[in-house]
N, C-alpha and C positions, 0 to 999 in steps of 0.2 A: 504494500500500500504506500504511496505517496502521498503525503501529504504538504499541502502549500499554505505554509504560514504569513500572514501580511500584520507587522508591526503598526501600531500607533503613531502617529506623529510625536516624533522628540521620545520615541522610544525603541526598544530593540523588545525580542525575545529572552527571557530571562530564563535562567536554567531549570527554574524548578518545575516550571511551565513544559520546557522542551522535554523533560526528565517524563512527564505525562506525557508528551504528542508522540513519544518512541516509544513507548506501550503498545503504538497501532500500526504504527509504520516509520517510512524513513521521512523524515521531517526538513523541507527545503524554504528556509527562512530568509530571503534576501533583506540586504540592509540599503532602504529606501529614503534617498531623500525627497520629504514632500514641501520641504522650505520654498521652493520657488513654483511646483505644481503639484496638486492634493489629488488630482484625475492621472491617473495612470498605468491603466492595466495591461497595455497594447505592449508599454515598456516595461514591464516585471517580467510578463509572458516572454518576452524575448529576451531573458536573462536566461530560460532553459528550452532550448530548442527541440531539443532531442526527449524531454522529461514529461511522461503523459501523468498527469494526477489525475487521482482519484478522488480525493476532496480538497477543497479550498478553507481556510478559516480564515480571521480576522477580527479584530480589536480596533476601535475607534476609522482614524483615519486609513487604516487598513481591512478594516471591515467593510467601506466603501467601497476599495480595489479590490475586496475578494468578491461581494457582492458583483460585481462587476464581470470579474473574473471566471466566477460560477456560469453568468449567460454565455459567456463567448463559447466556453468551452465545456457547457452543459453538464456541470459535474456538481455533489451537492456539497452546500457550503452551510459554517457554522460561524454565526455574525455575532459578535460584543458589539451593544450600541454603535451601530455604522449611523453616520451621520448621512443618511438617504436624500436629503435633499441640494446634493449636489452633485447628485448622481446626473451623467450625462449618458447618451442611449451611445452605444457604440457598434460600428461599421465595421466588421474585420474582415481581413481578406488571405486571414491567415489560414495555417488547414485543418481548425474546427469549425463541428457546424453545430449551431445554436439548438438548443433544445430545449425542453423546462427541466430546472433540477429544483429539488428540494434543499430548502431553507430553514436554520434552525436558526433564531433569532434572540438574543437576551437585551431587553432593555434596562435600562436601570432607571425608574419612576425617578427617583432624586438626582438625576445626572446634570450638575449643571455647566457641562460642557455641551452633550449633544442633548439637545430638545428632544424628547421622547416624541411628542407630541409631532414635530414636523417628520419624523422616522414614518410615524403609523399613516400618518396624511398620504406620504408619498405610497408606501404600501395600499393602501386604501384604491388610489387610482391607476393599481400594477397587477392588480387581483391575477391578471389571466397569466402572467406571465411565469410564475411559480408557483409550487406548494407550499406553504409556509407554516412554519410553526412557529408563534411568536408567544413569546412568555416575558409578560410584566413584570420586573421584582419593586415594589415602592419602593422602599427603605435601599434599596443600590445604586449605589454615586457612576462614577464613571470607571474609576477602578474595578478591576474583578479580581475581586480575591481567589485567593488558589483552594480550596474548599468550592466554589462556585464553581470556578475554572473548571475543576475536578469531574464537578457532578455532570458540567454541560456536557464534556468533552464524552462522559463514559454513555450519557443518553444519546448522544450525539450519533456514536459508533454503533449503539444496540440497536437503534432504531434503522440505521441505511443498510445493517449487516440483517436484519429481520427478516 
C-alpha cells in the first residue's frame, strides 16, 4: 500500500504520526512549500512519476492538495480540516483518469484556522462528486492530536479495506 501524505502549511510530518501511517503501508510525505502557492496538486503529483497510490491523506493546507489529489487520480482520501474553499477544479492531462473516490473527512467545530462552516458549504455544493464521510468533532481546534490521529487513520483503513 502507498500511501500519500500532504503536510500543513508551516508544517512537516512528524514521527509519531509517520510511526502510525507505516502500520498500513509505505508512507510518501513530500516537503511542500505552500508560502508563495497553497493550490498545488498537478506539482506534488509530479514529484513521483512512477509511484501509483492507493490512498491520499492530509492535514490543513495539505488536506486541500490531497483532496484535490484524490479526484485526479480517483483514489480514496482521508482529510484533517482541509480548508475546501479554495479548492480550484482541476484539468489534468496526466495519465489518470478521474473517478469518484471516497472521502473520510474530520473537522474540528472549534478550528479557528479553517472555518468549518465554509469546508461543509463547499461540500454541500460537490454532493455528486464523492462519497463522503464527514465527522464533526466541536471541542477540536485545528491540531489533531495523535489519539485522534490514531483513531481516524485505523477507521480510515477498516472501512476502504471492508
Amino acid at each position: 500500500m502507498n500511501i500519500l501524505y500532504l503536510h500543513g502549511l508551516k508544517s512537516k510530518l512528524k514521527e509519531p504520526k509517520r510511526k502510525i501511517l507505516e502500520k498500513y503501508g509505505q508512507v510518501f510525505a513530500p516537503d511542500i512549500d505552500y508560502s508563495t502557492k497553497h493550490f498545488q496538486p498537478e506539482t506534488i503529483l509530479k514529484q513521483f512519476p512512477t509511484t501509483e497510490f492507493n490512498v491520499v491523506m492530509g492535514s490543513s493546507m495539505g488536506a486541500l492538495n490531497a483532496y484535490a489529489v484524490s479526484e485526479i487520480i480517483g483514489r480514496p482520501a482521508l482529510l484533517f480540516n482541509p480548508p475546501l474553499s479554495k479548492y480550484q477544479n482541476v484539468e489534468t492531462k496526466s495519465k489518470f483518469t478521474r473517478g469518484i473516490s471516497t472521502k473520510q473527512i474530520l473537522l474540528g467545530g472549534s478550528d479557528d484556522i479553517v472555518n468549518p462552516a465554509e469546508t461543509l458549504n463547499f461540500l454541500s455544493k460537490n454532493l455528486q462528486q464523492s462519497e463522503l464521510d464527514i465527522q464533526i468533532s466541536p471541542q477540536l481546534g485545528h491540531r489533531i492530536p495523535i489519539d485522534i490521529f490514531t483513531h481516524q487513520v485505523k477507521k480510515f483503513f477498516k472501512d476502504i479495506c471492508a
